[in-house]
Wavefront OBJ file of the C-alpha trace (Angstrom):
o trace
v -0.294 -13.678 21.548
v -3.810 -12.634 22.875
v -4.335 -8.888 22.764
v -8.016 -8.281 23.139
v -8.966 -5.020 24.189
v -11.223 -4.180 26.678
v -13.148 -1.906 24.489
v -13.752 -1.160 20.701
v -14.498 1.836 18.827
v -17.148 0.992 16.003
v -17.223 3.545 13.425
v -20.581 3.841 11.922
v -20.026 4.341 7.914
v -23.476 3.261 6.745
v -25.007 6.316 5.936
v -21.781 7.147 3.559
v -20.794 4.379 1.559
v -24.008 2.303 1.969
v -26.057 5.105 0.583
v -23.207 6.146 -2.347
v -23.493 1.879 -3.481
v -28.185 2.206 -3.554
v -29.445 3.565 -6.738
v -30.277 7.584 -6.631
v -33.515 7.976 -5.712
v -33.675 7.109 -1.803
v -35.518 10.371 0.411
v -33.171 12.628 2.321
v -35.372 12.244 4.762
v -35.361 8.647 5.140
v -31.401 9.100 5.236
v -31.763 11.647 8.065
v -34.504 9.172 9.448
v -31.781 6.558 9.512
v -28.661 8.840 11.081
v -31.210 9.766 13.659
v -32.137 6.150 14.754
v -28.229 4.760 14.203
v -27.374 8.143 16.688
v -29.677 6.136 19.575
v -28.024 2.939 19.604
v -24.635 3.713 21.568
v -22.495 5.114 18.497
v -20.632 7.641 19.123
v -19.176 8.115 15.445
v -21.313 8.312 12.547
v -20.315 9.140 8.510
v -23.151 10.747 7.170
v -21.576 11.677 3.877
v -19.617 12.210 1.341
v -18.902 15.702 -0.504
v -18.081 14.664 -3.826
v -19.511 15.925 -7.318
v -23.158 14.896 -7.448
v -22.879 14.261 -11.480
v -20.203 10.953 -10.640
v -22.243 10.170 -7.303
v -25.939 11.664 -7.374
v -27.008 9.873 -4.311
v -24.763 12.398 -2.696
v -26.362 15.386 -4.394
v -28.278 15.998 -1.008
v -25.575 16.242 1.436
v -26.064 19.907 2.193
v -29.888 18.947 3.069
v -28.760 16.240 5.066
v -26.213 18.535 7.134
v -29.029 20.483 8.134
v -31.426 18.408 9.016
v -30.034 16.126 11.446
v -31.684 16.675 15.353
v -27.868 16.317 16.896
v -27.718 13.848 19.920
v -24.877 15.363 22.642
v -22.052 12.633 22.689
v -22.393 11.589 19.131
v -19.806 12.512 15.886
v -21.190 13.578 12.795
v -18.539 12.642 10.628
v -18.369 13.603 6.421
v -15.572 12.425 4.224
v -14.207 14.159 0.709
v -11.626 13.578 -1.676
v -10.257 16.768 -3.096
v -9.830 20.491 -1.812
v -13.495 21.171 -3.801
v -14.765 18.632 -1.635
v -13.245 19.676 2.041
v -14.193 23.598 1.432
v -17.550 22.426 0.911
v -17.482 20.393 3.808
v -16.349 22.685 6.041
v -19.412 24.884 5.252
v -22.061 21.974 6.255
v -21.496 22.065 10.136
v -20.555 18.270 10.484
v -17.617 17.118 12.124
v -14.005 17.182 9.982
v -11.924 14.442 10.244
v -8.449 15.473 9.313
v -8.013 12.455 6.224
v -4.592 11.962 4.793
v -5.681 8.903 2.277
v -4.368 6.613 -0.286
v -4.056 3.577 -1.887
v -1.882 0.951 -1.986
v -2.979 -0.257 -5.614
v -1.544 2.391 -8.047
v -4.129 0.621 -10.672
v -7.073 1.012 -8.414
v -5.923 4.765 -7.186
v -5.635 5.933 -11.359
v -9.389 4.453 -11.533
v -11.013 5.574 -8.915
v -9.170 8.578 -8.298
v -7.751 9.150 -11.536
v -4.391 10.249 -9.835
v -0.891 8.869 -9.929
v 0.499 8.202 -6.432
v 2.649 11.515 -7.051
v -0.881 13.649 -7.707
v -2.688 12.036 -4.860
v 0.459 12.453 -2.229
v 0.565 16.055 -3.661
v -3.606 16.943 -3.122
v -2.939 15.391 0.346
v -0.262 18.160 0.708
v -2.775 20.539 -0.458
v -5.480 19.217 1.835
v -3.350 18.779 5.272
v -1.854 22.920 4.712
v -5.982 23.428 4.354
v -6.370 21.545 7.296
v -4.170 23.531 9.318
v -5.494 26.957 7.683
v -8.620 25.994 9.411
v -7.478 24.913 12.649
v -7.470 21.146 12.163
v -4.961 19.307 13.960
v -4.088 15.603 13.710
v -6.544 12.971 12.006
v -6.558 9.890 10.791
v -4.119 8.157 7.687
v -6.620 6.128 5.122
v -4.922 3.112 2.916
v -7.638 2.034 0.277
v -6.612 -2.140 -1.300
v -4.130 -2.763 1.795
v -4.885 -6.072 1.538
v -5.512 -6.409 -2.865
v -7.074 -5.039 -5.644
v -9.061 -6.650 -8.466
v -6.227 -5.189 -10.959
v -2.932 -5.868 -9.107
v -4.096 -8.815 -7.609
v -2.438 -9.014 -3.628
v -0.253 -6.247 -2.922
v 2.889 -6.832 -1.273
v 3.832 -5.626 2.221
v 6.672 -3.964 1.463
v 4.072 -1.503 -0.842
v 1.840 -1.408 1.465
v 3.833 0.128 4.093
v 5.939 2.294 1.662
v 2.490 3.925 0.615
v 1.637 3.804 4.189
v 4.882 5.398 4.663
v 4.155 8.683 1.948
v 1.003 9.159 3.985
v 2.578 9.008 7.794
v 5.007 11.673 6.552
v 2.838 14.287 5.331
v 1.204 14.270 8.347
v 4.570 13.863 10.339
v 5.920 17.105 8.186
v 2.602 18.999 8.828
v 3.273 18.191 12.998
v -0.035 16.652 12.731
v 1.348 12.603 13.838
v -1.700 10.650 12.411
v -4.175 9.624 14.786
v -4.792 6.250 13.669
v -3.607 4.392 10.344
v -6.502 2.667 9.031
v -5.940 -0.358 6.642
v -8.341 -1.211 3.682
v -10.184 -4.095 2.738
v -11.199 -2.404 0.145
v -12.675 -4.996 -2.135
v -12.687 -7.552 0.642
v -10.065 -10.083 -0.886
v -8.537 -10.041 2.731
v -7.967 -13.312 5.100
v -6.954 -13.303 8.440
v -3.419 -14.648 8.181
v -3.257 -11.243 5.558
v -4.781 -9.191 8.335
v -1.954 -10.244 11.167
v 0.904 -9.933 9.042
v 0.455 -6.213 7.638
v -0.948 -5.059 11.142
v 1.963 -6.721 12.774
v 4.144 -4.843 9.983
v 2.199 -1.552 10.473
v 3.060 -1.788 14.660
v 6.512 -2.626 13.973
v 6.969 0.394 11.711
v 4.693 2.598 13.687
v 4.434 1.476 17.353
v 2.848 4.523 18.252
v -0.013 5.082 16.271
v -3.182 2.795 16.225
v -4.074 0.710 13.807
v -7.568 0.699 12.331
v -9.374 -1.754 10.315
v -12.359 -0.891 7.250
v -13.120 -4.358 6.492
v -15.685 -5.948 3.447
v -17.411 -8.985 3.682
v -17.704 -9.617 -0.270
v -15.993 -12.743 0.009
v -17.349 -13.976 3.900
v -14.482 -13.370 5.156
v -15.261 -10.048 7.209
v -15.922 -11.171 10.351
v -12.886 -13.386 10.588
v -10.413 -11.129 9.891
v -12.225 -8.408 12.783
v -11.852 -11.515 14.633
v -8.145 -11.968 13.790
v -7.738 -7.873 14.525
v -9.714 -8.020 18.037
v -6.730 -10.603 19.089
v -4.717 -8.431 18.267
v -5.750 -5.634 20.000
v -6.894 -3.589 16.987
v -9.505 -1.183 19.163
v -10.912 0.220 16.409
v -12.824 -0.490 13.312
v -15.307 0.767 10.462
v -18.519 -1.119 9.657
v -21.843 -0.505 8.464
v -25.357 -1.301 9.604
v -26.946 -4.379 8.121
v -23.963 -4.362 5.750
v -25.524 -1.630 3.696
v -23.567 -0.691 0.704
v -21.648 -2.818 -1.770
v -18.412 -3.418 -3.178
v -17.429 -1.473 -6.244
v -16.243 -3.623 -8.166
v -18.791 -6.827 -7.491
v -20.431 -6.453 -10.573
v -23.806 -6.734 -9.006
v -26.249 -4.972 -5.783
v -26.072 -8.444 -4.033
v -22.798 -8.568 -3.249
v -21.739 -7.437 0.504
v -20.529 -4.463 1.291
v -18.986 -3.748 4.785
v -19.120 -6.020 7.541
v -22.546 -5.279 9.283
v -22.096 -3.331 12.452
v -24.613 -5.604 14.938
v -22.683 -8.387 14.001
v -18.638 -6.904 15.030
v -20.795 -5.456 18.182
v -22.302 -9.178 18.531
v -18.883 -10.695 18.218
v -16.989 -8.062 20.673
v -20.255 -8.652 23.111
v -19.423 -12.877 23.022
v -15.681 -12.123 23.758
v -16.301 -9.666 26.591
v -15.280 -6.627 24.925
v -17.325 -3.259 25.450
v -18.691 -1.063 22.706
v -21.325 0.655 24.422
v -23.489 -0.527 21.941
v -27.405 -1.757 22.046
v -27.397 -4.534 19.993
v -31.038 -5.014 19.909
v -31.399 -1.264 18.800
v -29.057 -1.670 16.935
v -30.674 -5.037 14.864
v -34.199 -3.009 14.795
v -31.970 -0.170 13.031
v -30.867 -2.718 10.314
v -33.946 -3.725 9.746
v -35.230 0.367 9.033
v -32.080 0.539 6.476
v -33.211 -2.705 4.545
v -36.501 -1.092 4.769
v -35.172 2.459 3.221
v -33.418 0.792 0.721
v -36.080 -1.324 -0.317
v -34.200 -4.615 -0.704
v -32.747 -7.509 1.242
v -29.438 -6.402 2.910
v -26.532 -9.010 3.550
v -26.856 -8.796 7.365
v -27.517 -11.740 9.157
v -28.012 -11.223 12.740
v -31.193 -8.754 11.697
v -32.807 -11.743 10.443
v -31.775 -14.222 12.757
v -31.964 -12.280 15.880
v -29.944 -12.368 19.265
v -29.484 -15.983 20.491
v -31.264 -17.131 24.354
v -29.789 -19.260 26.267
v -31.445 -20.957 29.043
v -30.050 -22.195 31.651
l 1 2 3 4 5 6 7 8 9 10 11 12 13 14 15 16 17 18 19 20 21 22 23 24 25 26 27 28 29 30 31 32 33 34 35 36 37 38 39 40 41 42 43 44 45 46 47 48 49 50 51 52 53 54 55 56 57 58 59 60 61 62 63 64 65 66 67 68 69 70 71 72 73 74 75 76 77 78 79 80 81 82 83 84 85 86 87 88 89 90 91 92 93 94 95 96 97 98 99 100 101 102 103 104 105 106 107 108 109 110 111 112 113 114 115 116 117 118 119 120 121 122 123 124 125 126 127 128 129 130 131 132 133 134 135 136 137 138 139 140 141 142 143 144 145 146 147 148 149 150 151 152 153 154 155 156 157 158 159 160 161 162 163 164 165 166 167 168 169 170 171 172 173 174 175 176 177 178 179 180 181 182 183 184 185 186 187 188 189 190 191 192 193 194 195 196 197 198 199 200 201 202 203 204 205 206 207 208 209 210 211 212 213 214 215 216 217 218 219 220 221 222 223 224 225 226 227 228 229 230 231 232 233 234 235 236 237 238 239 240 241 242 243 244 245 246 247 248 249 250 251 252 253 254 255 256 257 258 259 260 261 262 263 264 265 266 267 268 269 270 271 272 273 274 275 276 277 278 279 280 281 282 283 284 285 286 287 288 289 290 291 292 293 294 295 296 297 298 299 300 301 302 303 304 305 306 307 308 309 310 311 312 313
């Protein structure tokens, strides 16, 4: 069944886990420089970065700097993200917007390497984190599920885990009267396809018919763009990307390798199918082409090499 929606939320994560994947090094003001340009474009929602300890990621060592420096446009989110309590109070100090996260994973292998939790530690630090939340006057925000859709160590996880770790996450937030705003699903390493993206969002809505479903999608395996295609039929309204596909996949093996899908591109795609995003694509292509120039290298985009397509009549 065709579900398009009439308009998509693009969630601009560049800044965060494009800049976490580049080698330390690049100027905080070049970062601002980039927030500032990806704020004129039509986003609305923009993850500047990540508080997390600066000896594991030291391209994050200048968040702080970053926080302060950004000229705010009215109408846009400056979004941050953090992983433990450490990381939250220090957010909350910085000024930028605070998504409520509840996160996970649905790969107990990947979650005890990355994370170096068990799914009992990590459901109990979201405990922690959501009593914080509501200690500072956060209400409901969204549920995160890194590897919905595989891991490099489990191989493809099975729906029935994925919605059972799904499931640990919904009820924190349930218990905490904060109902999720949105459950976003994890291509973490992008091992995804598109028949993989309609089952477990069909699953997800049949669990959960109330609360959205979300899509953070990678394009290390080409695939990215089909499966937002396969989520835009069904009606998924909202996803995560990243300009010119900055960033990388963390467990590639190698810089080249693409990260997220590239932000022009899902707004190119939901501009060809009719669907609004608010979006200036052309901005938006120049922007990818400042980020490739920040970062020094070639980025995996396409459509900021290509350009927008004429057609005459």
């Amino acid at each position: 069944m065709n579900e398009r929606p009439d308009r998509v939320e693009i969630f601009e994560v560049g800044p965060r886990e494009g800049f976490q994947f580049e080698p330390p090094g690049i100027a905080t003001a070049a970062k601002i420089r980039l927030i500032e340009a990806l704020a004129e474009t039509g986003l609305t929602e923009i993850e500047c970065v990540s508080f997390v300890n600066p000896k594991v990621v030291p391209q994050m060592a200048d968040v702080q700097e970053i926080a302060r420096g950004i000229r705010r446009r009215d109408g846009v989110t400056y979004n941050c993200m953090w992983l433990n309590e450490k990381g939250f109070l220090q957010a909350r100090a910085s000024g930028l917007a605070l998504p409520a996260l509840t996160s996970g994973s649905a790969s107990d292998t990947f979650l005890l390497k990355n994370n170096n939790r068990t799914p009992e530690r990590q459901l109990e630090a979201q405990r922690t984190l959501r009593r914080l939340y509501s200690d500072s006057g956060l209400g409901s925000g969204p549920v995160y599920l890194f590897t919905a859709f595989g891991c490099n160590y489990e191989g493809k996880i099975p729906v029935a885990k994925v919605i059972q770790r799904a499931a640990d996450l919904v009820a924190i937030c349930e218990d905490g009267r904060t109902p999720p705003t949105c459950i976003t699903l994890c291509d973490t390493i992008g091992a995804g396809n598109p028949m993989q993206v309609r089952s477990l969002v069909d699953a997800v809505r049949s669990r959960w018919p109330d609360y959205p479903v979300a899509l953070h999608l990678h394009d290390t395996r080409g695939l990215g763009i089909a499966n937002a295609m396969a989520g835009l039929e069904l009606g998924v309204a909202r996803f995560d990307a990243s300009v010119g596909g900055l960033g990388g996949c963390p467990f590639a093996g190698n810089r080249a390798a693409a990260g997220n899908i590239a932000t022009e591109e899902l707004a190119l795609l939901c501009d060809s199918m009719g669907i609004e995003t608010g979006i200036d694509i052309p901005a938006l292509i120049e922007t990818a082409r400042l980020a490739e120039d920040i970062v020094g290298h070639p980025l995996p985009g396409k459509l900021s090499k290509a350009g927008t397509f004429s057609r005459r009549a």
